[in-house]
N, C-alpha and C positions, 0 to 999 in steps of 0.2 A: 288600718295599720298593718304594712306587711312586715315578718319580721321569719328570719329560720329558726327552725322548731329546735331551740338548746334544750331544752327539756323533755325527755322521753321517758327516765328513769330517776330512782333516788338519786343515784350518783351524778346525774345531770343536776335536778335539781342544788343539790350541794354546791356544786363546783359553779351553779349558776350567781347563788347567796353570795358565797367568796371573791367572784368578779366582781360582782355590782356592789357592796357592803351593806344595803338596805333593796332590798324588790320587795314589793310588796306581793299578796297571793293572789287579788282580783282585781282585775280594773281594764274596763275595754277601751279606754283611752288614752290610757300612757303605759309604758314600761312595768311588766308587771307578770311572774310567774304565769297567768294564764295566756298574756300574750307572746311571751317564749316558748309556749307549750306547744308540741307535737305530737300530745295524745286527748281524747276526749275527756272532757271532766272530773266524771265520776273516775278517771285514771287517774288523773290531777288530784283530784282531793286522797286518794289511798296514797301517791308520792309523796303528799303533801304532809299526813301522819307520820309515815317511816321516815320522813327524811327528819322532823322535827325530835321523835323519839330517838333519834341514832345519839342526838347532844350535839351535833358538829355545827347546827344553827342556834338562833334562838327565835323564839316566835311568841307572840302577841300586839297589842294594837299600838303600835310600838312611831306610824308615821298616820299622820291627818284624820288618826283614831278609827285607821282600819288595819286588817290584820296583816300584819308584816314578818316579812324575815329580814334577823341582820345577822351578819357573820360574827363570829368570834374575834376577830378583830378587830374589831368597832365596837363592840357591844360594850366593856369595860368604858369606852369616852363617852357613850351616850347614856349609860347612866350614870357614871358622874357628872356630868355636865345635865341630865332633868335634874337629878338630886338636889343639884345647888349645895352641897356636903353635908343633907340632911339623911341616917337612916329613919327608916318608918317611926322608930319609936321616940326618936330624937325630935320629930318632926309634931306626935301624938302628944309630947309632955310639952311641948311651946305652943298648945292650942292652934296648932297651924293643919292639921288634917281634918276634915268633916268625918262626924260620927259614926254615919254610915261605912265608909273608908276603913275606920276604925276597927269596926266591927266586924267585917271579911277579912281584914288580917290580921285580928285575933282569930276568928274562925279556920283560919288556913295554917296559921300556927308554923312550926319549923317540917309541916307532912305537904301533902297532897290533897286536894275537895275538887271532884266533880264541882263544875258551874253550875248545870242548872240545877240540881238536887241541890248547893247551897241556898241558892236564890231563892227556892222552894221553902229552905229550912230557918233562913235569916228573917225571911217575910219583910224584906227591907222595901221601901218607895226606889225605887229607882236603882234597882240591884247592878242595872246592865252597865247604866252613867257611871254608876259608882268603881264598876270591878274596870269598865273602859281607861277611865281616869289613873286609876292605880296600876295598871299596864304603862299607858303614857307616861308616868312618871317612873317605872322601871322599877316598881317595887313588886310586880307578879310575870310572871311568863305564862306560857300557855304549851303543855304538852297535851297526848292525846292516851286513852285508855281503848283498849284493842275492842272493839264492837262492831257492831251492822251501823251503828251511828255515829262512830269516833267520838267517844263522848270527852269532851273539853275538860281537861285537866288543868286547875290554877294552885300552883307554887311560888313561893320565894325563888327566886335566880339564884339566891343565895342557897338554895336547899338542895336544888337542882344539877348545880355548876359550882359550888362552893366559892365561899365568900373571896376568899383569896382571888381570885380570876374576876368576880362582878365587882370587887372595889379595889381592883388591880392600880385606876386611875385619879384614886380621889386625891391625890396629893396635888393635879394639876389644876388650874386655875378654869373655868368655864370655859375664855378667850381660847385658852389651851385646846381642849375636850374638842372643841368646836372645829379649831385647824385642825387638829386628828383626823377627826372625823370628814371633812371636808377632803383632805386628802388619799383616804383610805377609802369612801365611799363616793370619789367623782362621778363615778356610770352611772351609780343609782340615782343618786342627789338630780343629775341630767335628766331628771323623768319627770320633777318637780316643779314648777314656777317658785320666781323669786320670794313672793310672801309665804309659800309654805315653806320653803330652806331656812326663811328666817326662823319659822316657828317652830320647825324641827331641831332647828340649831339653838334654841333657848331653853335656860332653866324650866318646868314646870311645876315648881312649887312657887305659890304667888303668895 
């Protein structure tokens, strides 16, 4: 895949998120922040923190449960539409969330928890499945904490970006969320095959 290098700086990245409304950060076979890239990795991955911390993205495993950026402008339809018009805790008292799920966002609370150090401290079976999941359904994000290792910051979207802007869109119907988003994120969605569009484009609370 030949492609020219949009990406050299934060600013590139950013401006890259806002074209496309969903890139994801790797992938050497389709469209995807490393394949726009026109600086080496270890470059990529430090653009990759500052551009996340700035707020002007949003980032977690957000498409086919790998790490993703979506713009601001999309992000309010795509989590209304995974939501299905469920918050977390609306979701926790109709027994419709697994325990584990549960139990990281009580853990994470209305702050901030390092990943691995909660994983560490929850001592859950299946920590990674569980926090993956809860990304996918757009109840955590993922910023970064200034290290030699970026260490993975998980929050509420709502803690991060206030609630007003992440449930900007619940009043629309899924069908709605969907054309939204469809619209707003043509370029990136064009990176996709059809059965992932589908499944990107649908509810995640089952």
């Amino acid at each position: 895949m030949t492609r020219l290098p949009e990406i050299q700086s934060i600013a590139d990245l950013i401006s890259a998120v806002d074209k496309y409304g969903i890139l994801q950060f790797w992938s050497e076979e389709r469209l995807s922040a490393w394949t726009l890239s026109g600086v080496n990795f270890n470059s990529l991955w430090k653009i990759r923190e500052e551009a996340v911390n700035s707020l002007e993205v949003v980032y977690g495993k957000y498409a086919d449960k790998k790490a993703t950026f979506v713009s601001r402008d999309v992000f309010p339809y795509l989590a209304a539409l995974r939501r299905d018009g469920y918050d977390f805790d609306s979701l926790a008292d109709e027994g419709l969330a697994p325990n584990r799920e549960t139990l990281i966002m009580t853990a994470v609370g209305d702050g901030t928890a390092p990943s691995y150090a909660l994983g560490k401290s929850l001592g859950i079976k299946g920590f990674d499945a569980a926090s993956t999941s809860l990304q996918n359904k757009t109840y955590l994000c993922v910023t970064f904490k200034k290290s030699m290792m970026g260490t993975a910051l998980l929050s509420k979207p709502e803690t991060v970006f206030g609630a007003d802007y992440v449930r900007s869109a619940y009043s629309l119907s899924a069908e709605e969320c969907a054309e939204q988003i469809k619209r707003r994120a043509a370029k990136g969605l064009s990176a996709f095959s059809d059965a992932q569009i589908k499944k990107l484009l649908s509810p995640a609370i089952k």
